[in-house]
N, C-alpha and C positions, 0 to 999 in steps of 0.2 A: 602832180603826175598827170599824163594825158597819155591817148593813142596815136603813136606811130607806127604806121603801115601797119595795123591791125594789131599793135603789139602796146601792151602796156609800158612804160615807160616814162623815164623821170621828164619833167619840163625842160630840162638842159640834155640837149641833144649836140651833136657832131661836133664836140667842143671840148678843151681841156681846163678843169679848174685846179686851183691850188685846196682849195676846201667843199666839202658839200656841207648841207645840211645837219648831218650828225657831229657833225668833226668843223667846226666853224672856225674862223679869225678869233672874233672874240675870247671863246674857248678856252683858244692854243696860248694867249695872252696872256690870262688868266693861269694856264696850268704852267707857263714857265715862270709866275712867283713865285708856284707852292713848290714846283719839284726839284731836286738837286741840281748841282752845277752840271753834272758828269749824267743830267738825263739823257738817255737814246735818242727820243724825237728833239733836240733843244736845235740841233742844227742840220736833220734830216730833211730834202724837200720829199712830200707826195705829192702826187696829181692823181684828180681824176678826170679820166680821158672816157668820157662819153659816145657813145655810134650813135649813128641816126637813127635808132630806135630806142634810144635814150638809154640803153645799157653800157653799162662797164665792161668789153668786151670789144675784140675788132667788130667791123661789121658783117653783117650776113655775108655778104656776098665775097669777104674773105676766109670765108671757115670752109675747112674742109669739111663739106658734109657726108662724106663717104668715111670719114673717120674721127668721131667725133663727140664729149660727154658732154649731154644736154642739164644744167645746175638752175636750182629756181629755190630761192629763200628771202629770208628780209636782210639787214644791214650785215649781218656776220659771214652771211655768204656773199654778196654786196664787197664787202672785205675795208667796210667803214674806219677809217684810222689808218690803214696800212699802205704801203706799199702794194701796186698789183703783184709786183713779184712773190710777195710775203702770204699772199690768201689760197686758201687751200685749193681753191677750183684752178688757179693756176700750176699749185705745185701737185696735181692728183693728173692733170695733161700730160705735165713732163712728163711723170714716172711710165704711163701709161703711154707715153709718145704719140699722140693725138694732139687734136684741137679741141677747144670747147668753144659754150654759147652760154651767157649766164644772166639769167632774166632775173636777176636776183633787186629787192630793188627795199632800202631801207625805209622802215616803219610802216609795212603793209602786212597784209594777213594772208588767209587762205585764200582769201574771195582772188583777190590778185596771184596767188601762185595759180588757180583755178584757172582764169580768164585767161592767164600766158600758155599753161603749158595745154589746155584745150585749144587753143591758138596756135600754136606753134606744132601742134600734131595735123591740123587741117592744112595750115600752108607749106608746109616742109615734109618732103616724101618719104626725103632717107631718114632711115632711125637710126640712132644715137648708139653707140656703145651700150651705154646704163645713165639712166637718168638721178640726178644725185638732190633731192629734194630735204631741204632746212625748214621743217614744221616750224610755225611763227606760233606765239600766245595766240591763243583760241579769238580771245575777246578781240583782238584787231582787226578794223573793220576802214574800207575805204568813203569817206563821203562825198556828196555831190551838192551842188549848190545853184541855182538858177542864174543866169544868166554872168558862171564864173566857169570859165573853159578848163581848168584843173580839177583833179582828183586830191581829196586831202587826207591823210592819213589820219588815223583813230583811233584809241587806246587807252589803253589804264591809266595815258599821263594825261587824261583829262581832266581838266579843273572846274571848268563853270558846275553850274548846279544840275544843270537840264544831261548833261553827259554824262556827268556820275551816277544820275538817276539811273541811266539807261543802261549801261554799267553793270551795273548792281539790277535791275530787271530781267537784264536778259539774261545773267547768272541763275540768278533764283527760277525764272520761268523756263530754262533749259534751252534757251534759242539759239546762244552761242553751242552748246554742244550738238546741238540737233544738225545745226550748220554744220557741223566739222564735221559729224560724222558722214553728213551725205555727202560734203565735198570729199572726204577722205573716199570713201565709194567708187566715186565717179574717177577720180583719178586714180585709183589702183587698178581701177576696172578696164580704164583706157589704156595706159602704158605695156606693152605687152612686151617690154626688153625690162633686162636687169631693173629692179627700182631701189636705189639707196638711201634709207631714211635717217637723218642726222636733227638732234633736237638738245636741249639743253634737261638735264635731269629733271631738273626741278619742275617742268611744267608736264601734265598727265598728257599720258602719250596718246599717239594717234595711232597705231600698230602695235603688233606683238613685239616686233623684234628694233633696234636702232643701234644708231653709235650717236653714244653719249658728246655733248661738249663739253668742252673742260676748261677752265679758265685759269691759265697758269699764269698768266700776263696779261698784261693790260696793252691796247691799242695807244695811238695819240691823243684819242680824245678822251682819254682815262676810265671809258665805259666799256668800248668790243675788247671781243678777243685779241691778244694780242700776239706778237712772232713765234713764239713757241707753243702757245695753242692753235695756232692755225697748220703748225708742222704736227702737232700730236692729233689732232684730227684727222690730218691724212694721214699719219700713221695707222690709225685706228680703223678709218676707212678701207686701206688698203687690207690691213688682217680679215676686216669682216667680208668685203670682197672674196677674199683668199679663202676662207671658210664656207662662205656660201655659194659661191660661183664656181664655173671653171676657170682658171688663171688663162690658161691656153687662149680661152675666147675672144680674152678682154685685150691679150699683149697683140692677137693678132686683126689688122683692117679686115673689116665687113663687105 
């Protein structure tokens, strides 16, 4: 991952692939010996179609920013495995008949939702409808390397000895929650429109209140969420919206 135009963002920018990272060749290979004849993905193409700030999204300069839901999480919002069509930040536009912008960017943490969406509030004037923010694992963390132009992502699936260590230190020593919490702060503190927090049960939350994810299905790459979780999601979003918002606000441009 690297910066464009001041913006976090995958290394593959203004460009369309058949696979990313999460969801590889290899992978899809491999999972069409193990899975049924009559699997879904066996003869479905995806792409992803990267902007020149290296998101999953049109580019800036084709959003409507005067009506419009600003999304920032790791690969599930990303929409890793799917179709764009099939991810909830596009099916949460439709409903809401807007555009979005989605800084979403798989196997990164808070530091990276941090960096975007502080970013993205300095150079962009108009505010968003409600901003719809995918809390990551706490423990992932972006690293940097000397004289290597990429950002590299960091986390529980690390192996060597010196990672694990650290892993496991910043747990016990409280660094990772300290981090979350102050990032969690700063960016509640900033957002002054709708904020909607979407996370997986299982990891301790970062607010009071969220809409759970739920994994009724499996993606391509047999790991994200898959079609039917990505509609029950917005389902679930759309209620809590409805609950805690006014509805009126959100159907009608700013």
């Amino acid at each position: 991952m690297r910066i464009h135009n001041k913006l976090l963002g995958q290394d593959a920018n203004s460009c369309v692939l058949n696979f990313c990272s999460g969801d590889n060749e290899d992978m899809f290979a491999q999972n069409l010996k193990s899975q049924p004849s009559d699997w879904y993905y066996k003869d479905k193409e995806i792409t992803y179609s990267y902007n020149k700030n290296g998101h999953r999204c049109k580019d800036l300069e084709d959003i409507n920013l005067n009506n419009y839901i600003l999304f920032a999480g790791c690969s599930h919002t990303e929409g890793v495995g799917l179709k764009l069509e099939h991810t909830y930040p596009y099916l949460l536009s439709q409903y809401y008949n807007c555009d979005y912008y989605n800084l979403s960017l798989g196997g990164t943490g808070i530091d990276a939702i941090e960096y975007n969406l502080i970013s993205w509030i300095s150079l962009i004037k108009q505010k968003p409808k409600f901003v719809v923010v995918q809390w990551p694992d706490h423990s992932r963390f972006l690293g940097s390397y000397p004289n290597y132009p990429s950002l590299i992502p960091n986390g529980s699936w690390m192996t060597d000895e010196f990672g694990k260590k650290f892993i496991t230190s910043a747990e016990i020593s409280g660094f990772f929650y300290a981090r979350k919490y102050l990032s969690y702060k700063l960016i509640t503190s900033l957002i002054d429109v709708p904020l909607i927090e979407i996370m997986f049960h299982s990891l301790s939350p970062y607010g009071s209140t969220h809409v759970s994810i739920k994994k009724l299905d499996l993606a391509r790459d047999l790991s994200h969420a898959g079609i039917k979780s990505h509609q029950k999601i917005t389902e679930d979003t759309i209620a809590y919206i409805g609950n805690k918002y006014m509805h009126e606000r959100l159907h009608n441009p700013t």
